[in-house]
N, C-alpha and C positions, 0 to 999 in steps of 0.2 A: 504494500500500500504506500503510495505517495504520500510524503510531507505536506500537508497543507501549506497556503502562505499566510493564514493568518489564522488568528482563535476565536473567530464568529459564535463558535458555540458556549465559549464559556463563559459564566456571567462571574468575571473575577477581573480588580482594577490589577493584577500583576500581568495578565493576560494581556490587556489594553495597553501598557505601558510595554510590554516586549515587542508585541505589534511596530513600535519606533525605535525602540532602543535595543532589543534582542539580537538583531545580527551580528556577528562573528567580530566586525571592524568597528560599529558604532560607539560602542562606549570608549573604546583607545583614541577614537574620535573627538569622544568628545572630553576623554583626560589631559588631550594632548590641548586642546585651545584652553580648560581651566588654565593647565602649564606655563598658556601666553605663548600656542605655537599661533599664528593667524592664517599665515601664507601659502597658498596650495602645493608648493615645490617642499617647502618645510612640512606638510604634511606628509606628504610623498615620501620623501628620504627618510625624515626620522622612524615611521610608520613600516616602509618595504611594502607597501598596499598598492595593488595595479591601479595604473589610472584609471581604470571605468569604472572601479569598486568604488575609487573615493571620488571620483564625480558624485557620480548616484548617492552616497551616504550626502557627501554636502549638501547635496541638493534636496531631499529628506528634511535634514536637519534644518534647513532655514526654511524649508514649507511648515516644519512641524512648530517652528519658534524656539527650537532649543539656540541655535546660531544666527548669529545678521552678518549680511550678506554686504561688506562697506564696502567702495571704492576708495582707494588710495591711490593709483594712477591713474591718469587719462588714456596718454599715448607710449607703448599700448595701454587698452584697459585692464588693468591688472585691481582685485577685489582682494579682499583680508574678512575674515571668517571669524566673529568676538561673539563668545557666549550671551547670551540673553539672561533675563533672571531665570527662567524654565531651566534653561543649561545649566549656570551655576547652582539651581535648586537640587542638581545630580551630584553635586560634589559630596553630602555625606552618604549615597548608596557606594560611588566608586571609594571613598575614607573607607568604608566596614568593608568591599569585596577585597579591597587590595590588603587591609590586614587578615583578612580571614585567607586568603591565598596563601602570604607569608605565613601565617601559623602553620596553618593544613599540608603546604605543599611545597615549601622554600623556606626556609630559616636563613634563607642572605637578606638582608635588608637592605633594599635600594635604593630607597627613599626616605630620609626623615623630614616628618612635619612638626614646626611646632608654632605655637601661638605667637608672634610677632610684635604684639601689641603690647602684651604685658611683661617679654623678655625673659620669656624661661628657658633654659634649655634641655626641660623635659619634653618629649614627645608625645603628640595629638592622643588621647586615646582610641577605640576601635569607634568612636560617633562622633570622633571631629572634639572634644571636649577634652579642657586647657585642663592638668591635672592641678597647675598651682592656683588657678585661680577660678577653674571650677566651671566657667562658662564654655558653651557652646559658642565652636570660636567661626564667623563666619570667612568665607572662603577669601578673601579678600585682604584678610586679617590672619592667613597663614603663610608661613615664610615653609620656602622647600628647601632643603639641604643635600648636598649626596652623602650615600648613605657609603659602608663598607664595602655593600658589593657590585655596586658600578664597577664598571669598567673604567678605569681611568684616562685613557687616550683611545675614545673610539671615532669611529673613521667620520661618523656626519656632524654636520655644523651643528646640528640641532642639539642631541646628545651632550656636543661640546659645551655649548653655551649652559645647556642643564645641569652642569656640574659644578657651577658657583649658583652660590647661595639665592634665595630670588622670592620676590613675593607672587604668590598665584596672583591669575587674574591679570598681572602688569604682561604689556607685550614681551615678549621674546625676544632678543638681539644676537641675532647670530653673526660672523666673523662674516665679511666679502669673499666669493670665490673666487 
């Protein structure tokens, strides 16, 4: 029996939310713009996603309101891809998958988060929440670090730039080719 393409039958909002966000590339998608990736080429590299896949997810994602869709060049027309509040609303399901991965399935830690605002350098709990001062910290208000088990000189710009310190949410600055 064939896969359906979507869960018509079942009356459950996990169901209606996989519908957009369920496929294989979307949510790396949409962790990689929380990160402050914007630009379709920086999508690309950092990701290794065929072009037609992250067409189509882009294109998705800004029908659905998770991404907006800006112009940043004229000539050519070249567009940058900035989370929405919908988008950024997914940052503490990807906070619990990405810890619940590393506990379950990887003890390297790649990434540390922690609250930015109030300057701890204890790390995010598994729901996004600051251990020293207790608040649910929002995305915006969390700074990324690399963690031990990055790679330390990997081959794309994007990667590169991910490895100094950075608050989510703020654009990306990758090095010129």
């Amino acid at each position: 029996m064939a896969l359906g393409k979507d869960y018509a039958t079942q009356e459950c909002s996990i169901a209606r939310a996989l519908e957009i966000i369920g496929e294989r590339w979307t949510l790396l998608v949409v962790r990689d713009a929380l990160y402050g990736v914007r630009r379709y080429n920086d999508f690309l590299v950092h990701l290794g996603i065929p072009r037609a896949v992250l067409a189509a997810r882009l294109q998705t994602l800004t029908a659905e309101g998770i991404l907006e869709k800006r112009r940043y060049q004229d000539s050519p027309p070249r567009d940058e891809y900035v989370p929405t509040e919908r988008g950024i609303a997914l940052w503490p399901t990807l906070r619990a998958l990405g810890r619940w991965g590393r506990e379950h399935y990887s003890e390297t830690q790649l990434r540390i988060f922690r609250h930015a605002t109030c300057g701890t350098d204890k790390e995010l709990g598994s729901y996004g929440e600051c251990p020293a001062c207790g608040t649910i910290v929002p995305a915006g208000d969390v700074e990324m670090l690399p963690g031990p088990g990055l790679d330390p000189d990997p081959a794309d710009p994007v990667s590169r730039a991910l490895l100094k310190p950075k608050r989510m949410l703020r654009p990306l600055e990758t090095e010129p080719v």
